[in-house]
C-alpha positions in Angstrom: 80.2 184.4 84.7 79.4 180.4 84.8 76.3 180.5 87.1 77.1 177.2 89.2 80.5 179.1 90.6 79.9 179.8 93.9 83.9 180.1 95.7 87.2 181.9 94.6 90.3 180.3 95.8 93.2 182.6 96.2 96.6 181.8 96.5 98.3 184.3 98.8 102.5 184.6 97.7 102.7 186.1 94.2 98.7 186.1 93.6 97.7 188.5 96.3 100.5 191.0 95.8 102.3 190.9 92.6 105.6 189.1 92.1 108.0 192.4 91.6 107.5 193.9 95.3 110.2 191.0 96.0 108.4 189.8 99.7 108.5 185.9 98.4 111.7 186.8 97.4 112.9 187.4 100.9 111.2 184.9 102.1 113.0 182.0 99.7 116.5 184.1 101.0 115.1 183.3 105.0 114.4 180.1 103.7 118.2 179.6 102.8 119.0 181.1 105.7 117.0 178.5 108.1 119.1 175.7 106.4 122.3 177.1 106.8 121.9 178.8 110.2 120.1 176.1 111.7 120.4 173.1 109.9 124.3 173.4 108.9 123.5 173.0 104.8 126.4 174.1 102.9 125.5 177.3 101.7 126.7 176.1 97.9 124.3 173.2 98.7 121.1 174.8 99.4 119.8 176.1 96.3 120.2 172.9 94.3 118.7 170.6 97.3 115.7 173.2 97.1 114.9 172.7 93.6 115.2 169.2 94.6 112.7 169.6 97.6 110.4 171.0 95.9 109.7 168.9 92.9 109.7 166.0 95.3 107.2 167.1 98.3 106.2 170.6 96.6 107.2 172.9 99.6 111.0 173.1 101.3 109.2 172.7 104.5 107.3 169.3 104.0 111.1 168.1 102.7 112.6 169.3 106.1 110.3 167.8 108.7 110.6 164.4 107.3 114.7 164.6 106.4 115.3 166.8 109.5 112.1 166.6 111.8 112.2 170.2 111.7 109.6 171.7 113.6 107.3 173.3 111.5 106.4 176.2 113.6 110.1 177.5 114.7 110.5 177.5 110.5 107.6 179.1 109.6 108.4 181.9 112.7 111.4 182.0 111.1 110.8 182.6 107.0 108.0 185.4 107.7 110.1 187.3 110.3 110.0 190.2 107.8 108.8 193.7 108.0 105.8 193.5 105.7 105.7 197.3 105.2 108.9 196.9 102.8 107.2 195.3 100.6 103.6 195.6 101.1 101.1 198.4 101.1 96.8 199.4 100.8 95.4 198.4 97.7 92.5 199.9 97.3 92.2 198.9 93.8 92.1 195.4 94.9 89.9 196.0 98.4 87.2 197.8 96.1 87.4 194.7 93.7 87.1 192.1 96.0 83.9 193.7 97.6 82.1 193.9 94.8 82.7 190.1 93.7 79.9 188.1 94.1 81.9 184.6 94.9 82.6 183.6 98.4 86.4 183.8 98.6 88.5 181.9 100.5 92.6 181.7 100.8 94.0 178.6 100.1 97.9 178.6 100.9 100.6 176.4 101.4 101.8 178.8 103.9 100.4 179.5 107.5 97.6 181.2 108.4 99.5 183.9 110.7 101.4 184.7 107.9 98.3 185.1 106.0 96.6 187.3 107.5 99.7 189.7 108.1 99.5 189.9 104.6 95.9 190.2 104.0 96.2 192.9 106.9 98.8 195.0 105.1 97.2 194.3 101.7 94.0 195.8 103.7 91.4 192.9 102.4 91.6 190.5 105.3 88.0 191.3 105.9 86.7 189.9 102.3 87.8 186.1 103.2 85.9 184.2 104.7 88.3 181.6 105.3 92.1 181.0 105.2 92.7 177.8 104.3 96.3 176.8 105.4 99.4 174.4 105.8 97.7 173.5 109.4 94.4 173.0 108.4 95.5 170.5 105.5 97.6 168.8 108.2 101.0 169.7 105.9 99.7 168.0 103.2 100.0 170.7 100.2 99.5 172.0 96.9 100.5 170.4 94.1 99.1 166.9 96.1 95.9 166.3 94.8 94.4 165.6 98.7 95.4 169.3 99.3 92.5 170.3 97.4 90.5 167.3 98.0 90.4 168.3 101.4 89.7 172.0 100.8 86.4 171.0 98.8 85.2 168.9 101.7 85.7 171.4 103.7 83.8 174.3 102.0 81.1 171.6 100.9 81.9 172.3 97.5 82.2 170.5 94.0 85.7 171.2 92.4 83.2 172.6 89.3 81.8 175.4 91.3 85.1 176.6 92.4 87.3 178.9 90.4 91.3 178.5 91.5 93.4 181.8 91.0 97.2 180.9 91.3 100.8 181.9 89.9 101.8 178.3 90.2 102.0 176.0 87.3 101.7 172.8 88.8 99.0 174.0 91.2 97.2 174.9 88.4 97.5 172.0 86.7 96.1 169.7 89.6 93.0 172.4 89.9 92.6 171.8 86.4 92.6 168.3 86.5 90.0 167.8 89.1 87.4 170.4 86.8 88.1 173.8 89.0 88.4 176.6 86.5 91.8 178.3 87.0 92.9 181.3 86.8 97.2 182.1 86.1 98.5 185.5 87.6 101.3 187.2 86.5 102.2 185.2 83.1 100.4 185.4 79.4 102.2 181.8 78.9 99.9 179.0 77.3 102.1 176.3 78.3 101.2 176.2 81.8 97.8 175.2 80.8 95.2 177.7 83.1 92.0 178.0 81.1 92.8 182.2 81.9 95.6 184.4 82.3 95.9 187.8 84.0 98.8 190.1 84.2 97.4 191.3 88.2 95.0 189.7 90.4 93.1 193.6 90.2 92.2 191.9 86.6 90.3 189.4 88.0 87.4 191.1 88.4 87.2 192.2 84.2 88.2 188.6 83.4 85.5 187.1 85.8 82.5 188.9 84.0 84.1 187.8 80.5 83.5 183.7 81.3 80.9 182.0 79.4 77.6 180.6 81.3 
């Protein structure tokens, strides 16, 4: 392991738990539901105005507050109204790895932070982070913006070189990577979305970790 690396970023959705337990999945069908239910989008609209959304302001919920001064809270209440124990369980493969890492690790999320520690609670880990690093706390300014992260290595007093940035998100990755974080890609063995690493599970993370040059 590089010895200037001193914090692991986590993502939470997707990175924390793997992709095929479906929760984000649910969550994006809430999502839909929100801008039908409350917003009146033509259900044969909302999927292509997402995609839209998100390549412009890189979450659905930025789009919406400025196009429909939705109020982020009542959306956020909304999307994680979901009964975490469908999807989510103990890991104690992935508690026991994340106390014996060495890094301070931190979650940085372009979700809430109540959502995140729900998560974190039913993943039973919440009590390896020291921080969780949220859509409030960057003052709805998120990932893929480039301030998201500036912002996050202000606050943990930290250069982006001693950081290491584990993520299932391409473009995420790619702005990590452009600032000199290392980064890390979960869930995909796919070059092309640049990471300098891939694992198939964030429990790899650990293997990989001890496998990085000094």
């Amino acid at each position: 392991m590089r010895k200037n690396l001193r914090y692991a970023l986590f993502d939470l959705d997707n990175t924390i738990y793997p992709k095929s337990c479906g929760l984000m999945h649910e969550i994006g069908n809430r999502i839909n539901r929100y801008m039908v239910e409350r917003l009146g989008i033509d259900e044969d609209e909302v999927s292509r105005r997402r995609v839209a959304f998100l390549k412009k302001w890189g979450t659905t919920l930025n789009a919406l507050r400025r196009h429909y001064s939705v109020d982020p809270d009542e959306f956020l209440d909304f999307v994680h109204d979901i009964r975490l124990n469908q999807y989510l369980q103990k890991d104690p493969a992935l508690d026991g790895m994340l106390g014996r890492l060495k890094l301070r690790k931190v979650v940085f999320t372009n979700a809430d932070a109540r959502h995140a520690r729900r998560v974190l609670s039913h993943a039973g880990v919440l009590r390896h982070f020291e921080m969780i690093l949220d859509i409030h706390m960057l003052d709805f300014i998120n990932k893929p913006d480039r301030r998201a992260y500036s912002r996050i290595l202000d606050f943990i007093d930290a250069r982006p070189e001693e950081c290491i940035l584990i993520e299932d998100s391409p473009v995420n990755i790619h702005t990590a990577k452009e600032l000199g974080m290392v980064t890390v890609m979960v869930g995909s063995e796919d070059r092309v979305d640049g990471a300098h690493y891939h694992i198939q599970r964030i429990t790899d993370f650990e293997d990989l970790l001890s496998s990085i040059p000094e």
